[in-house]
N, C-alpha and C positions, 0 to 999 in steps of 0.2 A: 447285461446278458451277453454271454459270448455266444460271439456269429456263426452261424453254421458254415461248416465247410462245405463247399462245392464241388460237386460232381458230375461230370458229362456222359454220358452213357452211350454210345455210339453203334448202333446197331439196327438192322432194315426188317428184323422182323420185330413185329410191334408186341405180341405177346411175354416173350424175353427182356426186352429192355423194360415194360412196365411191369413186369414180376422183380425185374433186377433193382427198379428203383422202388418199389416200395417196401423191400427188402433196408433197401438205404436210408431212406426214410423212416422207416422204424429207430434206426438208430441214429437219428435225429443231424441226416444230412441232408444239404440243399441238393436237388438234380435236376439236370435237363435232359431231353432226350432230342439226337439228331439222326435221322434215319439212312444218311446218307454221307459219303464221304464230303462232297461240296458242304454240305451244310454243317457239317465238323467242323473244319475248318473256320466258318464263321463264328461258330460257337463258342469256338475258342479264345479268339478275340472278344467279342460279346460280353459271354457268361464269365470270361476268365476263371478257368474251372481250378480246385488245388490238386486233382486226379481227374484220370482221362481213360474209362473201359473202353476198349476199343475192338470193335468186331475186325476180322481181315476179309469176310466176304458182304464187300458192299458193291451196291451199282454204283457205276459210273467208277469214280475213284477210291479204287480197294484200302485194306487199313495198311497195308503195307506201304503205299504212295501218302496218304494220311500220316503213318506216325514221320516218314522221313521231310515232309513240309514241315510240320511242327519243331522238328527235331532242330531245322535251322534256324529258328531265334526264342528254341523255350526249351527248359528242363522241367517242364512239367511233366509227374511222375505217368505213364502209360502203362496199364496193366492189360496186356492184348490177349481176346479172348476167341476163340477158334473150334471147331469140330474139328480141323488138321492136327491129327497128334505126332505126326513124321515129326521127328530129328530135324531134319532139313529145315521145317517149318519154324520151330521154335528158336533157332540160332538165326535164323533168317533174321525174325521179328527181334531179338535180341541185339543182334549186329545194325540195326538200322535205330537202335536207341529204349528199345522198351525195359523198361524197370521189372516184369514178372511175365507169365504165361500161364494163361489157364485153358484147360481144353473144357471142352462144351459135351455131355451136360457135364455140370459141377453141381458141388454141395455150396446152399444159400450158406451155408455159417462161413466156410472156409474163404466162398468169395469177402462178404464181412470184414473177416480175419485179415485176411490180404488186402484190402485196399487200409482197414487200419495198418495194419505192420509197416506200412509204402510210407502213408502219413507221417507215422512216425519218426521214421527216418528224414523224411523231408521238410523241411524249416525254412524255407528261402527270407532274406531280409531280417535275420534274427540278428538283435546287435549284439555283440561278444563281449563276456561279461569279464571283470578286470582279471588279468591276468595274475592265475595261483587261485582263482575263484570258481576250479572245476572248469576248468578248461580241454579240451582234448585237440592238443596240435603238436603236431611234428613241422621243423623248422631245419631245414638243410642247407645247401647253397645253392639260390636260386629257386626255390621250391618251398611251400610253406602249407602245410593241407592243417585244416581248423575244422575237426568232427561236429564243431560246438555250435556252427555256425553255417556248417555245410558249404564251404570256399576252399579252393585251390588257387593258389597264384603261383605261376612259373612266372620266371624272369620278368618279373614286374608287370604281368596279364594274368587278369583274371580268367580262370578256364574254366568255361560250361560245362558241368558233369552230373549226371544224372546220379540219384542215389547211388548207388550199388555200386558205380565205377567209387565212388569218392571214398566210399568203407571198404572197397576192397584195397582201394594204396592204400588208405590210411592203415589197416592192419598188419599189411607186407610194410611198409614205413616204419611202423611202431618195434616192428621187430628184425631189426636189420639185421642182414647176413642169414636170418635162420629161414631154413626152408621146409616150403609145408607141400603137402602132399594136393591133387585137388580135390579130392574128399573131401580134405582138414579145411581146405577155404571154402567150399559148397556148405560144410557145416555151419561155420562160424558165418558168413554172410548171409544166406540164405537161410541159414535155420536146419533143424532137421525135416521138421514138418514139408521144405519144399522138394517137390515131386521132380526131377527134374535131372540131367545130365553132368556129368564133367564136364564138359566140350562148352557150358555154359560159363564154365570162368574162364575157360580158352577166348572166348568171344572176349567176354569185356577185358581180358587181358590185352585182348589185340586194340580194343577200342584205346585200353589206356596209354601203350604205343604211339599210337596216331597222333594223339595232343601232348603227348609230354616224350620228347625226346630222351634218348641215354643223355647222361650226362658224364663231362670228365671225373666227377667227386661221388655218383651215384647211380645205378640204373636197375631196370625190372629184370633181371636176368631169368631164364628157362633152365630148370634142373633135369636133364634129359630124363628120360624114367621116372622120373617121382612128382614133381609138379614147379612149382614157380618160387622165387624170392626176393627182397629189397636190397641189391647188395650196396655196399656202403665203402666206396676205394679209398676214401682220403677223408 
């Protein structure tokens, strides 16, 4: 019998998170509920959840101080969920590590939807099956992204990257020099179904900056006016 996935639900009002999780429960996953930021945290390590909803307005230690602890030694996927629908807000929570954004109320199927889509994408510990056997990696100098398996290694370190940063190199990766508009990548990463900004791949453009330097043979380069690409010098 395979195991049910894990779900932590993070949110101070109790009527919400026990509609959210029997919502999840229906579709035959495990969940905990922590009312509080402190006790997120704990849960985390605890329950060791394979997703993490996460409210931003909690007592004591808000989700936004929440997802950025976690952020330091886990890629576990965080789908941050908010009545703040501001701009400001959702690149906030985007820029400090979150995988998606959902504002409050939302539709039960769509959340559903979304924490499956996240899942999907996310695989940690998967072993990578013989190479030419459906493999999806791009392999440069110094750099080596494996879609298959959900891994980056630069210069011989493995770099922690949350979904969405690792599908978006690997897509700019896979198509080197060609440049896409941020539409074209909101579409293709996100989907169309998601609600949400340009400024949003601006974000984890910048995230993926931060961990993977230019390189002299390769780098993320900025198409002024149009959007971003992989380009590929040597």
């Amino acid at each position: 019998m395979a195991t049910k996935q894990k779900i932590l639900i993070v949110d101070d009002d109790e009527n919400i998170a026990e509609l959210i999780s029997l919502y999840l429960v229906k579709e035959c996953f495990e969940t905990q509920i922590a009312p509080d930021g402190e006790s997120a945290l704990t849960c985390v390590k605890t329950f060791q959840p394979n997703l993490i909803l996460l409210d931003l307005m909690l007592p004591g230690i808000d989700g936004y101080e929440v997802c950025r602890q976690i952020r330091k030694d886990s890629s576990t996927p965080i789908i941050m969920l908010s009545a703040k629908g501001e701009i400001f807000d959702k690149v906030l929570g985007l820029e400090l590590g979150a995988d998606d954004y959902m504002e409050k109320p939302f539709d039960s199927k769509e959340l559903v939807a979304r924490v499956k889509a996240v899942l999907r994408r996310y695989k940690p510990g998967t072993d990578s099956p013989a190479e030419g056997d459906g493999v999806k990696k791009v392999t440069l100098e110094d750099l080596e992204i494996n879609l298959t398996n959900y891994s980056v290694v630069y210069k011989d370190n493995v770099v922690d990257m949350p979904p969405k940063e690792l599908e978006l190199l690997y897509f700019l990766a896979s198509s080197p020099n060609q440049v896409f508009t941020r539409e074209q990548l909101l579409d293709q990463i996100w989907g169309y179904e998601y609600i949400g900004d340009t400024r949003t791949v601006d974000v984890h453009i910048k995230r993926l900056r931060e961990k993977i330097s230019d390189h002299p043979a390769w780098r993320l380069s900025t198409v002024w006016g149009i959007g971003y690409k992989f380009e590929v010098l040597r």
